[in-house]
N, C-alpha and C positions, 0 to 999 in steps of 0.2 A: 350366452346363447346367441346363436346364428340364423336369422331370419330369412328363410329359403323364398324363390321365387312363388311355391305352391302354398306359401301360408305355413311350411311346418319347421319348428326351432330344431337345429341341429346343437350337438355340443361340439365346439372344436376341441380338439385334440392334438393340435401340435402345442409345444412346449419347447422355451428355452435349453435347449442340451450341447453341451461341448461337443466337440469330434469325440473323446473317449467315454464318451456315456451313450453316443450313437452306434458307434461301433463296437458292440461287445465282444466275439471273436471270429477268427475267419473258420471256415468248414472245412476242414482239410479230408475230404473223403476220395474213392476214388475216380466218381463223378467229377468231382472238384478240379482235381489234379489231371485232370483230362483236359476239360475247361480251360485252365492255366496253360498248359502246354503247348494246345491246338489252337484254341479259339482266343486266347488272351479276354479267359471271362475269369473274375473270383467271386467265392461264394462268403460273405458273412453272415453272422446272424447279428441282428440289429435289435436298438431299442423298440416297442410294439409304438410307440407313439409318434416315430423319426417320419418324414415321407420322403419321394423320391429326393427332392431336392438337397435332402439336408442329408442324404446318405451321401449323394454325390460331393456336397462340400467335405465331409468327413472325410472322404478317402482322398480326396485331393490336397486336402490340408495337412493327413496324419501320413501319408506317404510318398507323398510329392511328385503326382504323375496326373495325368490329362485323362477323364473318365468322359467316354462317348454316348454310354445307354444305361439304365440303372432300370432293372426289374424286382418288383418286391411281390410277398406271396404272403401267407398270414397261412401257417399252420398249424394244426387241431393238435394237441394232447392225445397221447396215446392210453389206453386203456392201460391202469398195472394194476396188480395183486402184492400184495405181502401179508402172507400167514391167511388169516381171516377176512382181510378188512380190503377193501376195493375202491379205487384212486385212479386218475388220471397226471398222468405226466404234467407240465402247463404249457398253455400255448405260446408261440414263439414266431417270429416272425424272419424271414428270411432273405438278402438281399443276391442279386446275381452283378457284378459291376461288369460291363465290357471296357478295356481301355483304347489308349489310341495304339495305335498298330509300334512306335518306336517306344513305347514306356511298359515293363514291367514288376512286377513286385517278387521279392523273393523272401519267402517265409521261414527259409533255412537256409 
């Protein structure tokens, strides 16, 4: 536990993880692929536990290019149905990497 300025314990939450346990996989949508094209932005989805910094070492380690901005989001589970019974999706967290304007990544 982590003993805050105001008196209240926080848990940390980062954790020792390799680049391949940070970066689970990239989002190929066609948001994404716009992203890529125009704006030299990629989208993954990441470990829930990773923060910016160690997103940013991941990609720079597992694909070997210069990352300038790393934006992260933490998204809700969707509501599903099967038959009777009533579930939610799991939450997931989502990374956006911007890189440097001479480096990109090709996924195919």
């Amino acid at each position: 536990m982590v003993a805050t300025q105001t008196g209240k314990t926080s848990k940390k939450t980062s954790a020792m993880l390799s680049a391949h346990q940070i970066i689970l996989r990239p989002l190929v949508t066609e948001k994404g692929v716009y992203g890529s094209s125009e704006l030299n932005q990629y989208a993954f989805e990441v470990n829930p536990l990773a923060n910016k910094e160690d997103v940013r070492q991941a990609v720079e380690t597992l694909f070997n290019v210069r990352v300038v901005k790393v934006r992260t989001m933490n998204r809700a589970g969707k509501p599903r149905r099967h038959r009777f019974r009533k579930g939610y999706t799991k939450d997931w967290k989502k990374a956006v990497v911007t890189l440097d304007q001479e480096h990109r990544i090709n996924f195919f």
